[in-house]
C-alpha positions as a LaTeX table, in Angstrom:
\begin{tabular}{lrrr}
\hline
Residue & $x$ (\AA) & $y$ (\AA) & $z$ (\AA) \\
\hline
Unk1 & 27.31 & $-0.17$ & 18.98 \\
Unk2 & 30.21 & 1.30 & 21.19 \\
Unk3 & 29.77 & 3.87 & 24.14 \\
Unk4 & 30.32 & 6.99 & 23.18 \\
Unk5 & 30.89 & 6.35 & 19.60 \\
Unk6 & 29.04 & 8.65 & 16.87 \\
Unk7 & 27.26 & 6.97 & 14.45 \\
Unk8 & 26.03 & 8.42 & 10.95 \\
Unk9 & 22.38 & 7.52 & 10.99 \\
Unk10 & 23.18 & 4.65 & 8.42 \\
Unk11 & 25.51 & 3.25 & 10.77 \\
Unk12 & 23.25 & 3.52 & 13.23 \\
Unk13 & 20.87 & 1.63 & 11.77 \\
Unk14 & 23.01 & $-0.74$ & 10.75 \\
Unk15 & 24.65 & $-1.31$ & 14.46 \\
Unk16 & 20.92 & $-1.55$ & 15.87 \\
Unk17 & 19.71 & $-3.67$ & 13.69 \\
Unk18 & 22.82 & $-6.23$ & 14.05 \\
Unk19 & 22.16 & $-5.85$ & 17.80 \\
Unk20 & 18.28 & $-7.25$ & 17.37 \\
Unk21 & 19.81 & $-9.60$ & 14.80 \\
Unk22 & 19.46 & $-9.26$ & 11.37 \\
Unk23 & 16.14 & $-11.54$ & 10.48 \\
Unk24 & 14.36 & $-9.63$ & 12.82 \\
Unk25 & 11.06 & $-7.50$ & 11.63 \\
Unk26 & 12.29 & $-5.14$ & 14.12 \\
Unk27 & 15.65 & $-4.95$ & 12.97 \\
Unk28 & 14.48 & $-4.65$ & 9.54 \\
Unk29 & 12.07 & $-1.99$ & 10.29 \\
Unk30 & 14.61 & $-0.02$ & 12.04 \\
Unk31 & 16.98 & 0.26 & 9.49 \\
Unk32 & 14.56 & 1.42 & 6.79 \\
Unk33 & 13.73 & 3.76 & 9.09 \\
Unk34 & 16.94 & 5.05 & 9.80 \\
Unk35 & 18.18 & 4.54 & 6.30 \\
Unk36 & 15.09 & 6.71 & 5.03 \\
Unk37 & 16.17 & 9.72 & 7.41 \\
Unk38 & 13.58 & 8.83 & 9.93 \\
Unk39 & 10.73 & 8.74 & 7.40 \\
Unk40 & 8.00 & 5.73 & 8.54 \\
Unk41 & 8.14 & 3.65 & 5.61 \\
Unk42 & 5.80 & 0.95 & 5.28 \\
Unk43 & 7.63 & $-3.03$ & 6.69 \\
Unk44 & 7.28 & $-6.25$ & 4.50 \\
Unk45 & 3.98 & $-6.49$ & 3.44 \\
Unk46 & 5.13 & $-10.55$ & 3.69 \\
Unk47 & 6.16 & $-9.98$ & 7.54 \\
Unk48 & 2.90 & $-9.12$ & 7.52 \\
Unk49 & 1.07 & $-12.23$ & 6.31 \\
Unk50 & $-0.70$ & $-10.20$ & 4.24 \\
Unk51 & $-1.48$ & $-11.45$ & 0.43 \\
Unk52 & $-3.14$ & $-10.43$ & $-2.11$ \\
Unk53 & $-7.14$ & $-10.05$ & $-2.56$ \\
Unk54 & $-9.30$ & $-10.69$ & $-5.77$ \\
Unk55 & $-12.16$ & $-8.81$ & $-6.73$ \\
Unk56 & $-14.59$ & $-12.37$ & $-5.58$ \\
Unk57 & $-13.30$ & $-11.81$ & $-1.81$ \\
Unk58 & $-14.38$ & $-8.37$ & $-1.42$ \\
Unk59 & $-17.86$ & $-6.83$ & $-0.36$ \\
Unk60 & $-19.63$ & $-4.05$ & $-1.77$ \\
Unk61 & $-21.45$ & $-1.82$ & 1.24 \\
Unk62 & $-24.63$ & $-0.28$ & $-0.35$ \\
Unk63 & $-24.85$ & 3.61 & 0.29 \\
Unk64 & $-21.15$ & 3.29 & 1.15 \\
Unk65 & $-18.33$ & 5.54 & 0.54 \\
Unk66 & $-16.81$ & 3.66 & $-1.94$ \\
Unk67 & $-20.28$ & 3.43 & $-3.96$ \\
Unk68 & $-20.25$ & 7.54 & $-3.61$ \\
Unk69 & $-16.93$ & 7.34 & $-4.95$ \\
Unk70 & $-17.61$ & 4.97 & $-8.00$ \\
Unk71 & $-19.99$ & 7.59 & $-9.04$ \\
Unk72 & $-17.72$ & 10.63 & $-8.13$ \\
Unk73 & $-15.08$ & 9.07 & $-10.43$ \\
Unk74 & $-17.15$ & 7.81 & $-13.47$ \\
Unk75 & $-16.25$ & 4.47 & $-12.21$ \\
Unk76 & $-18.61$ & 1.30 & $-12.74$ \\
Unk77 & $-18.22$ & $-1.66$ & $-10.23$ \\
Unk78 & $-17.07$ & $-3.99$ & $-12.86$ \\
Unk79 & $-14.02$ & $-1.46$ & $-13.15$ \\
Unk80 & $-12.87$ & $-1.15$ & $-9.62$ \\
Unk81 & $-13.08$ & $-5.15$ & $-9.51$ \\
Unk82 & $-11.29$ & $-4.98$ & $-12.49$ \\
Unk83 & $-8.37$ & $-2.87$ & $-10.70$ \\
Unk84 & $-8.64$ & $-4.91$ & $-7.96$ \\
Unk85 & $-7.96$ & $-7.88$ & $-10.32$ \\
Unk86 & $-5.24$ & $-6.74$ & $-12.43$ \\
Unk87 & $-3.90$ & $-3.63$ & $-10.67$ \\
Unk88 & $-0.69$ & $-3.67$ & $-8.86$ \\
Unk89 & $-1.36$ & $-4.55$ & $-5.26$ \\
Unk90 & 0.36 & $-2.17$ & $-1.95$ \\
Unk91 & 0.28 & $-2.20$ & 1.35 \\
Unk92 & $-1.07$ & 0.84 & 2.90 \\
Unk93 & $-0.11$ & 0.46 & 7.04 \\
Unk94 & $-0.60$ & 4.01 & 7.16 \\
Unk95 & $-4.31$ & 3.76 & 5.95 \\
Unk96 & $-4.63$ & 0.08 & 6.68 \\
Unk97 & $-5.52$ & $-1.23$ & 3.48 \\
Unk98 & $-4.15$ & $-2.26$ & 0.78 \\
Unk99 & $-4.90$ & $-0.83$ & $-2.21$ \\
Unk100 & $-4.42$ & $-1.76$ & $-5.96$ \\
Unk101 & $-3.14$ & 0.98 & $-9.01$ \\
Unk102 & $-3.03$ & 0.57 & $-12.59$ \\
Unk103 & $-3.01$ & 2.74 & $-15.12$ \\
Unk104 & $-6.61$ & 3.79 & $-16.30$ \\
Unk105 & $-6.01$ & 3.46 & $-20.01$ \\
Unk106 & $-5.72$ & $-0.24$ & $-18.91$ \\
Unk107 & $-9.05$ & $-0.01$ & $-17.81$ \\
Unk108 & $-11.98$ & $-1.06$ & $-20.14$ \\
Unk109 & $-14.08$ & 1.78 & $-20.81$ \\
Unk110 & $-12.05$ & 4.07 & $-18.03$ \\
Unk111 & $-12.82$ & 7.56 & $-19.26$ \\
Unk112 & $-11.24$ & 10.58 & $-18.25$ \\
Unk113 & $-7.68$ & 12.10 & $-17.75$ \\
Unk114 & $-6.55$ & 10.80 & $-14.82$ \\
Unk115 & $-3.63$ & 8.56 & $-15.48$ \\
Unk116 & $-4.02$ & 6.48 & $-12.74$ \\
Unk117 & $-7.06$ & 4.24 & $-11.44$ \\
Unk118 & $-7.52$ & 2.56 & $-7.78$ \\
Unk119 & $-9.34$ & 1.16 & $-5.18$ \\
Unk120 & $-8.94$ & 0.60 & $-1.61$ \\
Unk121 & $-9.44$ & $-2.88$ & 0.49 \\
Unk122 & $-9.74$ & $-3.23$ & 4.36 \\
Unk123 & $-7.97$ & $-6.45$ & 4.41 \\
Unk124 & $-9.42$ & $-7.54$ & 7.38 \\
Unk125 & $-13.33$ & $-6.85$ & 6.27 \\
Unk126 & $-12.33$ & $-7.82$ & 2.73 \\
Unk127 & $-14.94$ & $-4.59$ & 2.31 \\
Unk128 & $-13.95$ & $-1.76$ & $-0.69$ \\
Unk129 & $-13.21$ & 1.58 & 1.01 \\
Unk130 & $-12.84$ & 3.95 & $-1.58$ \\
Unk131 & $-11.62$ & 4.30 & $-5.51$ \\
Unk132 & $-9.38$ & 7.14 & $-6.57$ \\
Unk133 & $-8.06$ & 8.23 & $-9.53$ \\
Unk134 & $-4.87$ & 10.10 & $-9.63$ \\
Unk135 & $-2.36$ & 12.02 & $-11.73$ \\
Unk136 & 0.47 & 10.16 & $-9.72$ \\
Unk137 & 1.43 & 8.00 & $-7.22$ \\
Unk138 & 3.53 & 8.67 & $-4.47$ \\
Unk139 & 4.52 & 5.05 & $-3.34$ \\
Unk140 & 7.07 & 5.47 & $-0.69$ \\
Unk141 & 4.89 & 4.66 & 2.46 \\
Unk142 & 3.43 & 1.40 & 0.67 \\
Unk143 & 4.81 & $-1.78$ & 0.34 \\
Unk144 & 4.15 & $-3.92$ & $-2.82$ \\
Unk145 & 2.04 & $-7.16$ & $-2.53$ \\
Unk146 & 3.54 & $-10.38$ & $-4.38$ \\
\hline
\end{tabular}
């Protein structure tokens, strides 16, 4: 970046992350945010180590939330761990969790018109923190799990 120099954000962005080098998490970071109009958007879910979880890793709490939930949402167990399973994993940073989607006609038995099915991991605790269905899914802030 030059002195005095004015920079369109994208250039910006651009000129920063260049400056931190370009491999950088940082740098990376940076530009999406800059790039995105200075909307947080989530980093690499891979700078993050994280990976995905199966539905054998994660631990039901009794009394819970996520139990309340299950029941809220005309949800069974075996359903959330089948989201979990074969649901499209994200990386929540905001929430800190990441947490799987697929569409509840996939599910077996799902019932109701919600179009969308999901359930929420602490990655760390491996512990279910909530299921949700939704009409939609706003996926900017979350960063897809390979």
């Amino acid at each position: 970046m030059v002195a005095g120099k004015v920079y369109k954000a994208t250039q910006a962005g651009e000129a920063f992350a260049a400056w931190l080098g370009s491999d950088s998490v940082t740098a990376k970071f940076v530009a999406k945010f800059v790039n995105n109009g200075g909307k947080t958007v989530a980093t690499d879910a891979a700078a993050k180590n994280v990976s995905k979880i199966s539905s054998n890793e994660v631990i039901w709490q009794t009394g819970a939330h996520a139990e309340q939930r299950l029941l809220r949402r005309s949800l069974t167990k075996d359903q959330a761990m089948y989201v979990i399973d074969n649901g499209t994993q994200y990386l929540d940073p905001a929430n800190n969790s990441i947490v799987a989607w697929i569409e509840a006609k996939l599910v077996p038995g799902c019932v109701g018109n919600s179009k969308l099915s999901g359930v929420a991991i602490d990655p760390a605790a491996k512990t279910i923190k909530t299921v949700m269905k939704r009409g939609s899914l706003n996926i900017d802030n979350y960063q897809e799990i390979f």
